[in-house]
C-alpha positions, 0 to 999 in steps of 0.5 A, spaced: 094 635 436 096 635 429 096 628 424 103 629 424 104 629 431 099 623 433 103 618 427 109 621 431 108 619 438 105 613 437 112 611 433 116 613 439 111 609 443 111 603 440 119 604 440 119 604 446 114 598 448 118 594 442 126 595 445 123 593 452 120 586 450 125 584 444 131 585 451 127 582 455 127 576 450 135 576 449 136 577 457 144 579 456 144 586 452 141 592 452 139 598 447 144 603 446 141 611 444 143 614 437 140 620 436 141 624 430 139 630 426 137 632 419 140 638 414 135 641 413 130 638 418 128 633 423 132 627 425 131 621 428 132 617 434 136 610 433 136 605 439 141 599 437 143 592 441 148 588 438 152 582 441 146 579 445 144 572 447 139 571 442 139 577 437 146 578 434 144 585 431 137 588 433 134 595 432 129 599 432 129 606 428 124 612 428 125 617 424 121 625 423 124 629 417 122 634 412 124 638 408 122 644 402 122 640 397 120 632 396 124 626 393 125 626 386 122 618 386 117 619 390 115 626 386 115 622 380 111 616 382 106 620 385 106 625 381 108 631 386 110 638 384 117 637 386 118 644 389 112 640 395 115 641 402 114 634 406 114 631 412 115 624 413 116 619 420 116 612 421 119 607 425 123 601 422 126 594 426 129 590 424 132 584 428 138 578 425 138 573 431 145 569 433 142 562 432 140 560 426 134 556 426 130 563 428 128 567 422 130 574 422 125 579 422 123 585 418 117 591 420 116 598 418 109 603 418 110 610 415 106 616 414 108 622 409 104 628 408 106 633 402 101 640 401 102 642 409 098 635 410 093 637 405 095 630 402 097 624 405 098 617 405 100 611 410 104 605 409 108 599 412 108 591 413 112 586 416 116 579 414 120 574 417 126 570 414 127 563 415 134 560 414 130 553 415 123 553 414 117 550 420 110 552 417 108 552 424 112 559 424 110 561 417 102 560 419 103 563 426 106 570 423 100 571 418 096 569 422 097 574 427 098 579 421 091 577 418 088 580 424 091 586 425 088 586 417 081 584 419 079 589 424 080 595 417 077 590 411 077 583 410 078 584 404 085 588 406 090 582 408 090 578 401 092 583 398 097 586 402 100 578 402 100 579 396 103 586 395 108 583 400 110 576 395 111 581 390 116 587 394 121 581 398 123 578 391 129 578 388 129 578 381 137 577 380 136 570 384 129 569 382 127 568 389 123 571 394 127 573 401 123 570 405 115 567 408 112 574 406 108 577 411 105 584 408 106 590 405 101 597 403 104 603 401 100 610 399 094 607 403 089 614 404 083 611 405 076 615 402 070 618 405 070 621 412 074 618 418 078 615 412 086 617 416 083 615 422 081 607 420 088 608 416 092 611 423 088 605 428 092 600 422 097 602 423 097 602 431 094 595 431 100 593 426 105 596 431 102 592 436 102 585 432 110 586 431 111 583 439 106 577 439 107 575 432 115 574 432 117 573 440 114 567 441 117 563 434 124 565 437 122 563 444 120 556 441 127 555 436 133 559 440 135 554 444 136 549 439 143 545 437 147 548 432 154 547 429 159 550 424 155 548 417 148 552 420 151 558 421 155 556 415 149 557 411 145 562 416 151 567 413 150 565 406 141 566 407 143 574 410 148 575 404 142 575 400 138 579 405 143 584 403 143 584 396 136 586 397 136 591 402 142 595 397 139 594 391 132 594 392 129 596 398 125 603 397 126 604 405 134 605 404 133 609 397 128 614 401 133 614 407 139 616 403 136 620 399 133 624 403 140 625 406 137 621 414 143 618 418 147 613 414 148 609 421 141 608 422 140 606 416 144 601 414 143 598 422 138 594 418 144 590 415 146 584 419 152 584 422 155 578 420 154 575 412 157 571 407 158 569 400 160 563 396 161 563 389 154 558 386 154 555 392 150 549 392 147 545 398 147 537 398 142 534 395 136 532 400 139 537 406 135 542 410 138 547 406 136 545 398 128 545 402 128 551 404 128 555 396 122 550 395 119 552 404 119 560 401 115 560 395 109 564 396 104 560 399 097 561 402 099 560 409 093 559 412 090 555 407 095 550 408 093 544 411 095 543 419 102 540 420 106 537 426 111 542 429 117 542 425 119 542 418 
C-alpha cells in the first residue's frame, strides 16, 4: 500500500467512526451522502446531518484530488515549481449545535505530497467555539489534545497551541474565534521513520476528536434557552463566517483547487446574524465571553467549579 493510500484510508475510516458517534449523540437525524467528482482528478465523499436534535448542521468531509499542476499559493509559500503535479486528501468536520450553550467545533488533518511522493508533508488541528465560556470545557479539550501531542513530542503541544491562537484570529474584530486548540502545517519529520510517527499524529489526532468534543455537548445540550441566547448564538457564528470566507486556507485551497463548492462551504452554519456595533449589556454572559476567549494556558489554570 503506498503513503497515499494509507493516509486515504485511514480518513475514510475515521469518517466513518466520526458520523457513527456524532448521530448517535443527536438521536434524530442521520447523515446524508454527497459524493463528488473533481475536473481534472479525484473527488471526495461528503456526509452531511442538518436539522438534528442536538446539531443544527454537522458534516464530515473527505476529499482525495490531484492534479498536474499545484496551487499557486501553495507553490509560492513552499517554494514548489508550479508545473509539480499533486496529490492531496484530508478529512475536515465541522459541527454548528442547535443550543447555544454548546460550542461549536472544528477539526481538519491533511496530507499533501507533490514530485510522486518525493516530497511530503502533514497537517491539521482541531478547535472548539464557545458562545459562553465554561473553563472546565476549554481545559477538558486541550487536555485531550495535549495527549494526542505527547505521544509524538512533549514538546509539540505548546507550539501547535500556540500556532492554533495565532490562525483562529480575526484581525479585522482583533478577536480570537474561539478557546483555540491546535493547529501544525507542513509537518515532515527528519530522520528515518519520520512519515510514520508523523501518520500515527494524525491517526491518534483523528481518534481524539470523539473524546474531546462529545462529552462537553453532552453536559450543556440540555440546558434551558430562550430567544436572547440564540440572539447571540447567531451574532458569535456570523463572526465564524467571516473567518471561514476571508481567512481560512482550507476554504481557499478548496476553491482553488476547484473541489466541490457544497462541500465546502458546509462548513458554514446554517443560520447566522449580523447586527450593526452590537454591544452587549454590561456585566452580561455575553460581555464575558471576549475576556473567556483570550489565548490562555489552559492547563495552567488553576481548577475552578463547573460553570462559568
Amino acid at each position: 500500500m503506498t503513503h497515499r493510500d494509507k493516509v486515504l484510508a485511514l480518513m475514510r475510516a475515521a469518517q466513518t467512526e466520526l458520523t457513527t458517534a456524532f448521530a448517535d449523540c443527536d438521536g434524530a437525524a442521520r447523515f446524508r451522502p454527497h459524493d463528488w467528482e473533481r475536473p481534472g482528478g479525484g473527488g471526495g465523499w461528503a456526509r452531511i446531518l442538518e436539522d438534528g436534535a442536538v446539531f443544527e448542521r454537522a458534516g464530515v468531509n473527505v476529499s482525495a484530488v490531484r492534479g498536474t499542476r499545484i496551487p499557486p499559493a501553495i507553490s509560492k509559500k513552499h517554494d514548489i515549481d508550479p508545473g509539480t503535479g499533486f496529490f492531496a486528501t484530508g478529512l475536515s468536520t465541522v459541527l454548528h449545535p442547535l443550543n447555544p450553550w454548546v460550542p461549536a467545533f472544528h477539526a481538519n488533518f491533511r496530507y499533501f505530497e507533490v514530485d510522486e511522493g518525493r516530497t511530503w508533508w502533514f497537517g491539521g488541528g482541531a478547535d472548539m467555539t464557545p458562545s459562553y465560556g465554561f473553563e472546565e470545557d476549554a481545559r477538558h479539550l486541550h487536555r485531550t489534545l495535549k495527549e494526542c501531542c505527547d505521544g509524538f513530542d512533549p514538546a509539540f503541544y505548546p507550539r501547535a497551541k500556540r500556532t492554533c491562537d495565532e490562525y483562529f484570529f480575526l484581525p479585522h474584530r482583533q478577536e480570537t474565534r474561539g478557546v483555540g486548540g491546535i493547529f501544525f502545517d507542513h509537518l515532515h519529520p527528519e530522520g528515518p521513520g519520520g512519515w510514520d510517527r508523523a501518520f500515527a499524529l494524525v491517526e491518534r489526532g483523528l481518534g481524539s476528536l470523539v473524546t474531546g468534543y462529545l462529552p462537553i455537548v453532552r453536559r450543556r445540550a440540555k440546558t434551558p434557552y430562550g430567544e436572547r441566547e440564540r440572539r447571540w448564538q447567531l451574532l458569535r457564528r456570523g463572526r465564524y463566517v467571516e473567518f471561514n470566507l476571508i481567512h481560512d486556507r482550507g476554504t481557499q485551497f478548496g476553491l482553488q483547487t476547484r473541489g466541490n463548492t457544497e462541500a465546502i462551504l458546509m462548513s458554514l452554519p446554517p443560520l447566522a446574524s449580523w447586527s450593526f456595533d452590537f454591544r452587549p449589556e454590561p456585566d452580561s454572559e455575553e460581555e464575558r465571553l471576549a475576556e473567556f476567549l483570550r489565548p490562555r494556558e489552559w492547563l495552567a489554570a488553576e481548577p475552578a467549579e463547573a460553570g462559568r
